[in-house]
C-alpha positions in Angstrom: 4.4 31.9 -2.1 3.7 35.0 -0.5 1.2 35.0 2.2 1.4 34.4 5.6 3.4 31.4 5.8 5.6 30.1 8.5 9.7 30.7 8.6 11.7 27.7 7.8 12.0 25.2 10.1 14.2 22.3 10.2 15.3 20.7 6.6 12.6 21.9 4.2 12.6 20.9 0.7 14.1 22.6 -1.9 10.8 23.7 -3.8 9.6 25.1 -0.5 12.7 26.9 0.0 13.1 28.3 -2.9 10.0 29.9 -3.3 10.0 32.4 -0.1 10.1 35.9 -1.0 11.1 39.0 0.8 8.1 39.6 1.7 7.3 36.1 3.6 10.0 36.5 5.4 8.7 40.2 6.8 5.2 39.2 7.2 6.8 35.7 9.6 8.9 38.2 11.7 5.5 40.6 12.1 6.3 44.3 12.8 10.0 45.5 12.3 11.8 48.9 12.3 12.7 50.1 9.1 16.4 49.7 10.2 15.7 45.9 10.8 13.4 45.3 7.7 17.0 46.1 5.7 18.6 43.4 7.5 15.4 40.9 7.4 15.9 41.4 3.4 19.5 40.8 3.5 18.6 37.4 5.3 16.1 36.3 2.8 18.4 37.2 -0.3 21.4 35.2 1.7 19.2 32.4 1.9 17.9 32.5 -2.3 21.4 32.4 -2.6 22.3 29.6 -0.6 19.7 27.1 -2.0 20.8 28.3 -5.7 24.7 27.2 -4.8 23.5 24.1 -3.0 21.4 23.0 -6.0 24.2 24.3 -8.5 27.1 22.1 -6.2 24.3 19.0 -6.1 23.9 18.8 -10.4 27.8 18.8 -10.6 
């Protein structure tokens, strides 16, 4: 999915979700200190991690 796409927004489905990478989520916030890139990462692997427990709680 990399590319210039646009941050989530609102309830996006789970395919769409899944597939952001570190790198969409850098290229959505434009320009960042180094210093904030690290915490811009952290967001985006908090949020892989999210979706994978949702969808691992949902096939329960």
């Amino acid at each position: 999915m990399h590319g210039m796409q646009p941050p989530v927004r609102g309830p996006p489905g789970d395919d769409e979700a899944a597939r952001l990478e570190q790198q969409d989520i850098l290229d959505a916030l434009g320009g960042l200190p180094e210093g904030a890139r690290h915490c811009a990462l952290l967001a985006a692997n908090a949020l892989k991690a999210a979706i994978e427990s949702f969808k691992n709680r949902r096939a329960e």
